[in-house]
Backbone as CSV, one residue per row, in Angstrom:
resi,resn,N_x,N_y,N_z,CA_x,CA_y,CA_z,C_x,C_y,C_z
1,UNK,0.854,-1.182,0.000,0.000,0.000,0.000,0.896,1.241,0.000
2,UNK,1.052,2.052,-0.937,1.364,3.553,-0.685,0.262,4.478,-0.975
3,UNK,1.132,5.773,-0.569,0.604,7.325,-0.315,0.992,7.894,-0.889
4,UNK,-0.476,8.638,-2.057,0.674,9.821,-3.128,-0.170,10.758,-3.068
5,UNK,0.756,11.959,-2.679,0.115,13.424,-2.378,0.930,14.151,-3.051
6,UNK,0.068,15.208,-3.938,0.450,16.172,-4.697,-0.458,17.171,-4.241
7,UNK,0.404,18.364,-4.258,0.040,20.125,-3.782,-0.210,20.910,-4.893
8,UNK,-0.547,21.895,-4.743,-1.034,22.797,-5.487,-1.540,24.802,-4.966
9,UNK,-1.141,26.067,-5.622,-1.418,26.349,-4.623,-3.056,27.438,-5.515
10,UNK,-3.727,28.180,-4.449,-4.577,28.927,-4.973,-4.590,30.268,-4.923
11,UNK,-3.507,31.036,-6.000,-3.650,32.271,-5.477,-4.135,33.671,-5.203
12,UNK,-5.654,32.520,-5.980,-7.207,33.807,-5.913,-7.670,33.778,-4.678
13,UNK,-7.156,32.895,-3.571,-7.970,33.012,-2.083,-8.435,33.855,-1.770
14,UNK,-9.350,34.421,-0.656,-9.887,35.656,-0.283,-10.241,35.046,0.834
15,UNK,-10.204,35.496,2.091,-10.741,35.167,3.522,-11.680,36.359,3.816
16,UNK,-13.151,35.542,4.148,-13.561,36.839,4.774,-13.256,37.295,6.594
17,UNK,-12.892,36.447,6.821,-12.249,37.050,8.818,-11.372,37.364,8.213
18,UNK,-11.128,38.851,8.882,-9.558,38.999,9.533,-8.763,39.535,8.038
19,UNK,-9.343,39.787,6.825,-8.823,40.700,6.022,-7.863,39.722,5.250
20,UNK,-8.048,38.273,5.524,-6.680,37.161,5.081,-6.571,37.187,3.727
21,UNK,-5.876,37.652,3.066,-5.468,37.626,1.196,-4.350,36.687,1.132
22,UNK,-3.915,36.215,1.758,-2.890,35.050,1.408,-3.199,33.817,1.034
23,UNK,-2.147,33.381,-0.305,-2.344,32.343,-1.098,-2.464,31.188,-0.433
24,UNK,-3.221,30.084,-0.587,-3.510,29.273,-0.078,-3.298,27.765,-0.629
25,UNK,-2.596,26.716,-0.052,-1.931,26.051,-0.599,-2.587,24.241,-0.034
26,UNK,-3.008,23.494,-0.890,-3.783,22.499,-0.613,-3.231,20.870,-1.253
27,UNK,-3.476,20.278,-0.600,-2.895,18.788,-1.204,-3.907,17.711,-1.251
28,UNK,-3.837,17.040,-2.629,-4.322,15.870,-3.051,-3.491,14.841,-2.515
29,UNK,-4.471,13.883,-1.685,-3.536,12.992,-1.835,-4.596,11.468,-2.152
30,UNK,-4.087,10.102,-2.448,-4.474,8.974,-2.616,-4.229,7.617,-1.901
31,UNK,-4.399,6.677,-1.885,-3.874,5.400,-1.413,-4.029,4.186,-2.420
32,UNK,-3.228,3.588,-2.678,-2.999,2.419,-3.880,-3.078,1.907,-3.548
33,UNK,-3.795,0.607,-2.789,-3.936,-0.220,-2.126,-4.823,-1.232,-3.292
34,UNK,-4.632,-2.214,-2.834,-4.926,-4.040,-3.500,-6.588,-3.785,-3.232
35,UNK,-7.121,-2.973,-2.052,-8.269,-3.096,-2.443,-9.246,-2.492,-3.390
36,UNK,-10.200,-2.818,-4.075,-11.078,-1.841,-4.936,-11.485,-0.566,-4.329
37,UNK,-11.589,0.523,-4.866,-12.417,2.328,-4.301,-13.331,2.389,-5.410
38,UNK,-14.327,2.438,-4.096,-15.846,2.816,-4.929,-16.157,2.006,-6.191
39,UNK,-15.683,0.436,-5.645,-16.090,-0.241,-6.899,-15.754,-1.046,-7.963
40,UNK,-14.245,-0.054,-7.919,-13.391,-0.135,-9.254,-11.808,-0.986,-8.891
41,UNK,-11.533,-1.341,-10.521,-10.320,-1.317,-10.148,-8.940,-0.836,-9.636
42,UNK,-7.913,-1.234,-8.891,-6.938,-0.727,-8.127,-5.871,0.419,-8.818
43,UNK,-6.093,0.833,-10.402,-5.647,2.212,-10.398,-6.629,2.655,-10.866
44,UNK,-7.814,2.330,-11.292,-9.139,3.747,-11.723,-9.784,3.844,-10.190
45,UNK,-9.848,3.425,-9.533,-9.983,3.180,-7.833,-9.489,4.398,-7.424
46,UNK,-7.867,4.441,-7.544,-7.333,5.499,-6.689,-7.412,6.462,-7.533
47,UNK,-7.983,6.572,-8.972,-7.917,7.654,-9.737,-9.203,8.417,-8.791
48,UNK,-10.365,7.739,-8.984,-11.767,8.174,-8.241,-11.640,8.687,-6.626
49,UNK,-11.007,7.581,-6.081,-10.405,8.647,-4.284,-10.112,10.052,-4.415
50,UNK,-8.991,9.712,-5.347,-8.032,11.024,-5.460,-9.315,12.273,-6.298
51,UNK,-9.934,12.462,-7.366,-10.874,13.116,-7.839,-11.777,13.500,-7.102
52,UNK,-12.823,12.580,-5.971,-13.537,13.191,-5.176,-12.745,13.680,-3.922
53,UNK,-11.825,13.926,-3.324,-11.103,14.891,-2.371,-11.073,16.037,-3.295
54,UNK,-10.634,16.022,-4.766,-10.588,17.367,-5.824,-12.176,17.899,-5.485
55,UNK,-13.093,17.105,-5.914,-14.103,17.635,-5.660,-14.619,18.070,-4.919
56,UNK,-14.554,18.109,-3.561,-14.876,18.508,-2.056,-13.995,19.568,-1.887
57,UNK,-13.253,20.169,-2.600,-12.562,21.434,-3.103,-12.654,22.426,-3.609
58,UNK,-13.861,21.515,-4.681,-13.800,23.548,-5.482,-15.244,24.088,-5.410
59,UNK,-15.719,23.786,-4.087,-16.469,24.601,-3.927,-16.036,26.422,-3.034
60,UNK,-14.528,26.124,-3.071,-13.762,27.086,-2.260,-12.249,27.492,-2.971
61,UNK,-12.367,26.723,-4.630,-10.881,27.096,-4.850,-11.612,28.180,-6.252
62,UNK,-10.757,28.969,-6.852,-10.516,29.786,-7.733,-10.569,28.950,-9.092
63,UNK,-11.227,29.341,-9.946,-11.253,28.583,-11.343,-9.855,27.928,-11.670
64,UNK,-8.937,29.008,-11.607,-7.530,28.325,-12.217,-7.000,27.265,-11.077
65,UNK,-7.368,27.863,-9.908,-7.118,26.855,-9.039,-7.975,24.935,-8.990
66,UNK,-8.888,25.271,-9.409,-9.447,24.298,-9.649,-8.964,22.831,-11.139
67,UNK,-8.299,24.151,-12.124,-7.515,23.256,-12.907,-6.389,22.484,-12.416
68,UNK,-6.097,23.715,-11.406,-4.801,23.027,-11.063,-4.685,21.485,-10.137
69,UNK,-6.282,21.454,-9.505,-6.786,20.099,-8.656,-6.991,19.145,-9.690
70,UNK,-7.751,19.605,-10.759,-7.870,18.483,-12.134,-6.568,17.878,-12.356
71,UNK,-5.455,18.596,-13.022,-4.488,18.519,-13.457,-3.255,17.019,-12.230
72,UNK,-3.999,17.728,-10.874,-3.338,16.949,-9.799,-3.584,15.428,-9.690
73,UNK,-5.150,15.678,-10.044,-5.796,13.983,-10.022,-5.324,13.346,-11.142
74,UNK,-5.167,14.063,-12.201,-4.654,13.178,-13.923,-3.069,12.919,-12.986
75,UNK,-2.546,13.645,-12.090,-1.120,12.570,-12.295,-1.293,11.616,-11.063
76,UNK,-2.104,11.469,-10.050,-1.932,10.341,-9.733,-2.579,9.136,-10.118
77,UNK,-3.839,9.724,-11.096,-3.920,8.636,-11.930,-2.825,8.213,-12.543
78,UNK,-2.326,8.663,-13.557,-0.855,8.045,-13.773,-0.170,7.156,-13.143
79,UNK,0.018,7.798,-12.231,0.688,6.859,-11.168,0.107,5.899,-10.568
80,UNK,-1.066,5.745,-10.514,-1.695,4.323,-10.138,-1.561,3.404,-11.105
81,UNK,-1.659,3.867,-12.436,-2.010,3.263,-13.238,-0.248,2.526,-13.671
82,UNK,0.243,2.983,-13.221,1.773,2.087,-13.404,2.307,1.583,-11.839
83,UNK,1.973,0.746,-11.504,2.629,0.240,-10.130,4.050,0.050,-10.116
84,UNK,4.906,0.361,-8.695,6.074,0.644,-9.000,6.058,-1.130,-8.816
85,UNK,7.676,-0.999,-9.427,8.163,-2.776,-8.917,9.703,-2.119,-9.070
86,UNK,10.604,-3.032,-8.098,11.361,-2.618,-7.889,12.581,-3.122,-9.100
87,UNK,12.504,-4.122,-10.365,12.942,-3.660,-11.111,12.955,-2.387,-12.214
88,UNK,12.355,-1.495,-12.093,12.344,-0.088,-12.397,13.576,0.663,-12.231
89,UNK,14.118,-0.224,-11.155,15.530,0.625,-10.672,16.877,-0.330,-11.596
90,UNK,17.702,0.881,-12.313,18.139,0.361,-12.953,19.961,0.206,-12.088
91,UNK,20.327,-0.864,-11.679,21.799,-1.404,-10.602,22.805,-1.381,-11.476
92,UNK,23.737,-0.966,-11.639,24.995,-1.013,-12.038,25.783,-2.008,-11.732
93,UNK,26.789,-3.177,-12.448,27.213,-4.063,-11.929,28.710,-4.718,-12.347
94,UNK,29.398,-5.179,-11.898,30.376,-5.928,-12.931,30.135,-6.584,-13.806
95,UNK,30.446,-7.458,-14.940,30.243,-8.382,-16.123,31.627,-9.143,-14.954
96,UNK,31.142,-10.798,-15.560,31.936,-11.795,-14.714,33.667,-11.464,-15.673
97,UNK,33.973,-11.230,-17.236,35.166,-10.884,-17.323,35.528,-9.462,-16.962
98,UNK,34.943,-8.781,-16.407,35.841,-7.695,-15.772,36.187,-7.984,-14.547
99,UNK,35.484,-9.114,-13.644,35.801,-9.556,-12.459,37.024,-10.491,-12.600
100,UNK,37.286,-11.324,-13.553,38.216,-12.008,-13.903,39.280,-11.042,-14.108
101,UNK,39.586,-10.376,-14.857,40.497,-9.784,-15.229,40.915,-8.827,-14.190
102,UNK,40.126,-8.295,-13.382,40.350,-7.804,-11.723,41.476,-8.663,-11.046
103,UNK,40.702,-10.010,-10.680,41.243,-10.973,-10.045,42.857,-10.647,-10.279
104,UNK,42.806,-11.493,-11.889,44.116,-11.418,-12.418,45.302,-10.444,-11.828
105,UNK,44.854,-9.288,-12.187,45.876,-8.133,-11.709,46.004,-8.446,-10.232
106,UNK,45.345,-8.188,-9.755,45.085,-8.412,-7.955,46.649,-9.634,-7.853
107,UNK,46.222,-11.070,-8.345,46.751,-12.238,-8.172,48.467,-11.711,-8.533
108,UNK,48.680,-11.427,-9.583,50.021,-10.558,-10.356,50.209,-10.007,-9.388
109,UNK,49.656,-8.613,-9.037,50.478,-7.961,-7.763,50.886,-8.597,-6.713
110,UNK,50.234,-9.379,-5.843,50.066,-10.412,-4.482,51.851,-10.979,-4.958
111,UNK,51.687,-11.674,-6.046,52.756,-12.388,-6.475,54.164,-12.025,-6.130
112,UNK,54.009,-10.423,-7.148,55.745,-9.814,-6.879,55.766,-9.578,-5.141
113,UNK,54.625,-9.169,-4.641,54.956,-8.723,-3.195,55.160,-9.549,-2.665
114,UNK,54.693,-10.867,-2.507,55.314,-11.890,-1.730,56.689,-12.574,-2.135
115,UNK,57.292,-12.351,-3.644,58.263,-12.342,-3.587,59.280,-11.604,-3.113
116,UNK,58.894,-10.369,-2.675,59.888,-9.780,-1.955,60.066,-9.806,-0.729
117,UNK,59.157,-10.080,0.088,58.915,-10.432,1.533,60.401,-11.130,1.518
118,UNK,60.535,-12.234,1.675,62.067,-12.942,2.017,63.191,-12.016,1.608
119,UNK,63.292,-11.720,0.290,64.400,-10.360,0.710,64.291,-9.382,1.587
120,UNK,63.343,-8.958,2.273,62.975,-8.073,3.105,63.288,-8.075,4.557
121,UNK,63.153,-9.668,4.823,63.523,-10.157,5.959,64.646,-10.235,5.841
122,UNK,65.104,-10.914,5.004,66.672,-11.074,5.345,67.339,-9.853,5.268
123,UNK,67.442,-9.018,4.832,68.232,-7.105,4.973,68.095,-7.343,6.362
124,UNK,66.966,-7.166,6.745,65.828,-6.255,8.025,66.958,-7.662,8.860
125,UNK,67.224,-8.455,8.936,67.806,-9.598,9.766,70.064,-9.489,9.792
126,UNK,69.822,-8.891,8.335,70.975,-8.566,8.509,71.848,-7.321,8.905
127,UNK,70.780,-6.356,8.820,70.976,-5.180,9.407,71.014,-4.927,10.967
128,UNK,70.066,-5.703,11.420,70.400,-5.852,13.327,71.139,-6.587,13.400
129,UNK,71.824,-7.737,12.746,73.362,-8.208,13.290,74.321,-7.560,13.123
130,UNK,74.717,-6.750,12.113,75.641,-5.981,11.927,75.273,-4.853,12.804
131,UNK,73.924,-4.403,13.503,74.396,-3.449,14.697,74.819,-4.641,15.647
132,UNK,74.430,-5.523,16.077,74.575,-5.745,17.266,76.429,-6.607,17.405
133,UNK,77.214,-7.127,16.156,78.698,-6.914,16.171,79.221,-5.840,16.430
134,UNK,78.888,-5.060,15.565,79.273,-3.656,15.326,79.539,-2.954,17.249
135,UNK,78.694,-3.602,18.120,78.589,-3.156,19.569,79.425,-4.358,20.069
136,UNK,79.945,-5.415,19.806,80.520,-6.272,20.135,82.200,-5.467,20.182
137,UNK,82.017,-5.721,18.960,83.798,-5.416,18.492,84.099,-3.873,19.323
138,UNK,83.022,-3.159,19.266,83.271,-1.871,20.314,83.726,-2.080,21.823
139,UNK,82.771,-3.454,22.325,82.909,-3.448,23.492,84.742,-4.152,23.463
140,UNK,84.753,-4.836,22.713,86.525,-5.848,22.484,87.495,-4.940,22.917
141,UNK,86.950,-3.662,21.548,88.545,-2.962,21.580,88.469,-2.086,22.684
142,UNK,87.563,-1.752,23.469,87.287,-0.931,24.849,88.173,-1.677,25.806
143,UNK,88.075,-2.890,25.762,88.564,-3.966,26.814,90.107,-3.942,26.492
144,UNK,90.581,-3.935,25.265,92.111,-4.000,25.090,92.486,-2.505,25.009
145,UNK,91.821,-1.898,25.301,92.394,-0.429,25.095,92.641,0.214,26.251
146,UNK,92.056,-0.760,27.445,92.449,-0.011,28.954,92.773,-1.237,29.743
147,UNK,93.144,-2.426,28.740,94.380,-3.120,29.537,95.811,-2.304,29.641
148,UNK,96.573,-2.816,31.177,97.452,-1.601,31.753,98.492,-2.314,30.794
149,UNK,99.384,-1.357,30.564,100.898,-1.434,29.732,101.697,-2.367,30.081
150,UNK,101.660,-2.894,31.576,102.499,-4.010,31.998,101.923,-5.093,31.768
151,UNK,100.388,-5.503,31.308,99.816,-6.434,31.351,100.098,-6.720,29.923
152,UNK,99.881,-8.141,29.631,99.580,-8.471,27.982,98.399,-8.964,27.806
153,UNK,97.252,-9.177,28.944,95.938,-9.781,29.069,94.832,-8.831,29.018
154,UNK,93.636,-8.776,28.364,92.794,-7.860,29.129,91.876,-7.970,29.920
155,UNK,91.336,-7.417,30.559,90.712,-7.717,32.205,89.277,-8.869,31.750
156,UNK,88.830,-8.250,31.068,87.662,-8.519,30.736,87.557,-9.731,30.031
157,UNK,87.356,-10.049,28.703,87.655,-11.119,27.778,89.038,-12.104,27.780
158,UNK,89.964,-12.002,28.816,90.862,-12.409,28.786,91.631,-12.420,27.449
159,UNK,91.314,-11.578,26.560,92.556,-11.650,25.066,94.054,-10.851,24.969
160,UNK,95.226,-12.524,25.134,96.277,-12.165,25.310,96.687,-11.305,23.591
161,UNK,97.440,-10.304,23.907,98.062,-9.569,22.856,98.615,-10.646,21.938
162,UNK,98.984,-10.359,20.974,99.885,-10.936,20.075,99.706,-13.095,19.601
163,UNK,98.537,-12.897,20.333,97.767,-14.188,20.412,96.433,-14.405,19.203
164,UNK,96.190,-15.307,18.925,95.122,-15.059,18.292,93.702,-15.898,19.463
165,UNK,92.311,-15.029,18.635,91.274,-15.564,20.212,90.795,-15.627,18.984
166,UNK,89.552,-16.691,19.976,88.091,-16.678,19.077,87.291,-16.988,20.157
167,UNK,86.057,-16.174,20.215,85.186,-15.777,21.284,83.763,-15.987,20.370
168,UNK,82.752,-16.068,21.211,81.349,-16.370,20.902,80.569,-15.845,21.659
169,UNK,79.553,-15.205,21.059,78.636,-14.603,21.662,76.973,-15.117,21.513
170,UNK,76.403,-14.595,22.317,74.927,-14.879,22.405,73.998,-13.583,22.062
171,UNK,72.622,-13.643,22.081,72.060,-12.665,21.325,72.213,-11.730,22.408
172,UNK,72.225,-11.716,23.824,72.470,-10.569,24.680,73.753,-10.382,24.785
173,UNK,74.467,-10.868,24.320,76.375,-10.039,24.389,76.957,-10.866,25.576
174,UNK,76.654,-11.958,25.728,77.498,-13.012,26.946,78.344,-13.373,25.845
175,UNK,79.662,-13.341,26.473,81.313,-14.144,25.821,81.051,-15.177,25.966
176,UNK,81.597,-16.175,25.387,82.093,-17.459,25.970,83.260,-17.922,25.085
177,UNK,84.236,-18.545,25.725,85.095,-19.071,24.827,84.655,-20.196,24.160
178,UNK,83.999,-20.647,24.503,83.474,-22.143,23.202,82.271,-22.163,22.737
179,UNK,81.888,-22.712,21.297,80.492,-22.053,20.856,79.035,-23.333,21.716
180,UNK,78.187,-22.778,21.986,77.269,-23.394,22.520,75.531,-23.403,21.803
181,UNK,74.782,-23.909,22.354,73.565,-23.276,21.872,73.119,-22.047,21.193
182,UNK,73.495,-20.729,22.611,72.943,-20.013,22.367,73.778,-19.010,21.868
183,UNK,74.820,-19.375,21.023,75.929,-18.619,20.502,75.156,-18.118,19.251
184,UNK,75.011,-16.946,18.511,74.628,-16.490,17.925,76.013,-15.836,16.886
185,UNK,77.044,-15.141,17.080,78.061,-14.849,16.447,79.257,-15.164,16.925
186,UNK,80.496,-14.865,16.008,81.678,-15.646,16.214,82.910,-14.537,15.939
187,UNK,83.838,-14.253,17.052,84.659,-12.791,17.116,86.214,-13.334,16.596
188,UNK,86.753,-13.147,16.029,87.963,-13.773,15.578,89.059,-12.738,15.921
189,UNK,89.963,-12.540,17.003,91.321,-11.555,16.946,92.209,-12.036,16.322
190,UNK,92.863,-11.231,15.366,94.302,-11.905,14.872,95.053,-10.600,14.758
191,UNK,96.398,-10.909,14.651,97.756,-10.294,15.232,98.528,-9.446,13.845
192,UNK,99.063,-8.723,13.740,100.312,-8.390,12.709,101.237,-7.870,13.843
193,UNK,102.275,-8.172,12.749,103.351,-7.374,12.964,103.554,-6.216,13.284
194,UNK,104.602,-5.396,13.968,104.309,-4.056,13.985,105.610,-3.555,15.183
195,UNK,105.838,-2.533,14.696,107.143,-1.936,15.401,107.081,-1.947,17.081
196,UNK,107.989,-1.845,17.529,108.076,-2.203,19.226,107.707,-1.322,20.013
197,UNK,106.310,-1.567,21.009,105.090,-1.073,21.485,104.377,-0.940,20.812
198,UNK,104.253,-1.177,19.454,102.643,-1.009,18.963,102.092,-2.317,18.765
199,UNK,100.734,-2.792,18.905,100.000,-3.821,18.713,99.050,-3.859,17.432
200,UNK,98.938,-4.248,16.157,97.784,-4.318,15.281,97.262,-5.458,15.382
201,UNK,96.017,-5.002,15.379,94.758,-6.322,15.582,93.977,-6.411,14.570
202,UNK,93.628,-7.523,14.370,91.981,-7.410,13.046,91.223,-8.144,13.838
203,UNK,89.854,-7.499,14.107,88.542,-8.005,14.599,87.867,-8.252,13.519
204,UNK,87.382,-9.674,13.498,86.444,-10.281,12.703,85.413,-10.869,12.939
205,UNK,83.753,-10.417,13.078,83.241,-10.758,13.719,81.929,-11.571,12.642
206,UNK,81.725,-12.538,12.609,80.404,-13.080,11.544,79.525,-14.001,11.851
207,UNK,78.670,-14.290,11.099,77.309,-14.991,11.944,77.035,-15.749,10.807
208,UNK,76.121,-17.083,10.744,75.663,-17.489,12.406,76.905,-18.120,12.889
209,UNK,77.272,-18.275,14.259,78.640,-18.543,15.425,79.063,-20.088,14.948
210,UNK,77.927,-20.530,14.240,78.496,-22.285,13.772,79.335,-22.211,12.667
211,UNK,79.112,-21.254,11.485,80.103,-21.306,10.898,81.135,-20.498,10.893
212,UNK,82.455,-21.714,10.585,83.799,-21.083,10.544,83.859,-20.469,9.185
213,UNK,84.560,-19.498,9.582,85.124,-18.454,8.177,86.075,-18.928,7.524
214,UNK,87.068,-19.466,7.898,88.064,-20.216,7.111,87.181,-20.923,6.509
215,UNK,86.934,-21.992,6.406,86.187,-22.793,5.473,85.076,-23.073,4.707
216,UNK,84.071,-21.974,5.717,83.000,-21.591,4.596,82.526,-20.296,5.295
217,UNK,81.686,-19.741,3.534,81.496,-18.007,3.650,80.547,-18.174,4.299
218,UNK,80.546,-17.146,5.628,79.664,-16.847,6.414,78.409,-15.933,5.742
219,UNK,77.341,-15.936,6.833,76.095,-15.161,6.598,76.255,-14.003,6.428
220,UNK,77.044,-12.943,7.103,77.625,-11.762,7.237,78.851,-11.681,8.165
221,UNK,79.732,-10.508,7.914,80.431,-10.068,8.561,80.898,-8.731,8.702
222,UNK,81.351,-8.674,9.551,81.930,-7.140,10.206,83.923,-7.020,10.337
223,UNK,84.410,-6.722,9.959,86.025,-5.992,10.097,86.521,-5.005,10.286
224,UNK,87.015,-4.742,11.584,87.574,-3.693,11.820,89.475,-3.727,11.892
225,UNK,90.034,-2.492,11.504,91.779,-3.014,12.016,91.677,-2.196,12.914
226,UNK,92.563,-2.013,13.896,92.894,-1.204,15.359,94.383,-1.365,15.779
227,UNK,94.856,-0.167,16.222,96.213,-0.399,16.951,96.130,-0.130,17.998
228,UNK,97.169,-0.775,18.617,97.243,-0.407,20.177,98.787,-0.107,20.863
229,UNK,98.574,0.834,21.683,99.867,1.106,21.818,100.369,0.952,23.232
230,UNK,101.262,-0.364,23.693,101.928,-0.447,24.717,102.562,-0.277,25.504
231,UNK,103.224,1.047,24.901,104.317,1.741,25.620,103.853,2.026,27.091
């Protein structure tokens, strides 16, 4: 069941109280309903509703105004006379190959991006080991750099001068001299030559701590040279 109301206005009004000359503005309205009006069928039905409310009107509207009530009832006749249905409304939609060919691209992109993911990780994996050597070998040469002049040991890591070490570390920076579980990288000191009181060292530090560098290429590494002076 709907409700169709159409306005109209009259602007021959005349009030006799009160001096009222203002236009006066009135609405038709109808109901479409499944049942018969006055008889008839369900749009000459609501044509006839809608016409006698016109009619109970112009005994008070202005001639032109009165066309304009005629004119009101011809359109909801109209409109009865076409019932809406809701294919009337016209939906906009995909076709199944533009959805395909969507897909496609979609699937293509997904593709390269997940191929890059694993390079991504591994940078992003190799970039925090090389900070966290990079703080290793700092802490090393700190340790041999304020061993005292009479000593050849340093306090800390125990690395005798002119010796070669190999030290192992864990992901929080614990030494150990032998590699274990939780050894994560592998510190290599080695020695040169060098005029009397000076010490040159090469710190070599690379990951993961299981493999040896002599014999096979590590995951990454870090090298620093440093001197030290004994005098």
């Amino acid at each position: 069941m709907r409700t169709r109301r159409l306005a109209f206005r009259d602007d021959a009004f005349r009030s006799g109280r009160g001096g009222d000359t203002a236009p006066r503005r009135y609405v038709i309205s109808g109901i479409d309903s499944p049942l018969p009006c006055q008889g008839r069928g369900q749009g000459e039905g609501f044509a006839v509703c809608a016409a006698s409310v016109g009619e109970a009107l112009t005994s008070i509207l202005s001639p032109s105004a009165r066309g304009e009530a005629d004119n009101a009832a011809v359109t909801l006749n109209r409109y009865a006379r076409r019932p809406y249905h809701r294919c009337d409304l016209t939906a906009a939609a995909f076709s199944l190959l533009e959805v395909v060919l969507a897909l496609g691209v979609a699937a293509f992109c997904l593709i390269a991006v997940l191929g890059l993911l694993p390079v991504g990780v591994q940078t992003n994996r190799n970039a925090s080991s090389q900070t966290a050597v990079s703080y290793i070998i700092a802490t090393v040469m700190s340790d041999l750099r304020t061993t005292p002049a009479a000593s050849m040991t340093s306090p800390e890591f125990a690395i005798t001068f002119d010796a070669e070490k190999t030290l192992f570390f864990g992901a929080s920076g614990q030494a150990s001299p032998s590699l274990s579980t939780d050894s994560r990288y592998r510190l290599n000191v080695t020695w040169n030559s060098a005029p009397t009181g000076l010490r040159y060292a090469v710190l070599k530090a690379t990951w993961p701590a299981e493999v040896d560098p002599a014999t096979t290429p590590p995951g990454g590494s870090v090298e620093i040279f440093a001197a030290f002076d004994k005098n």
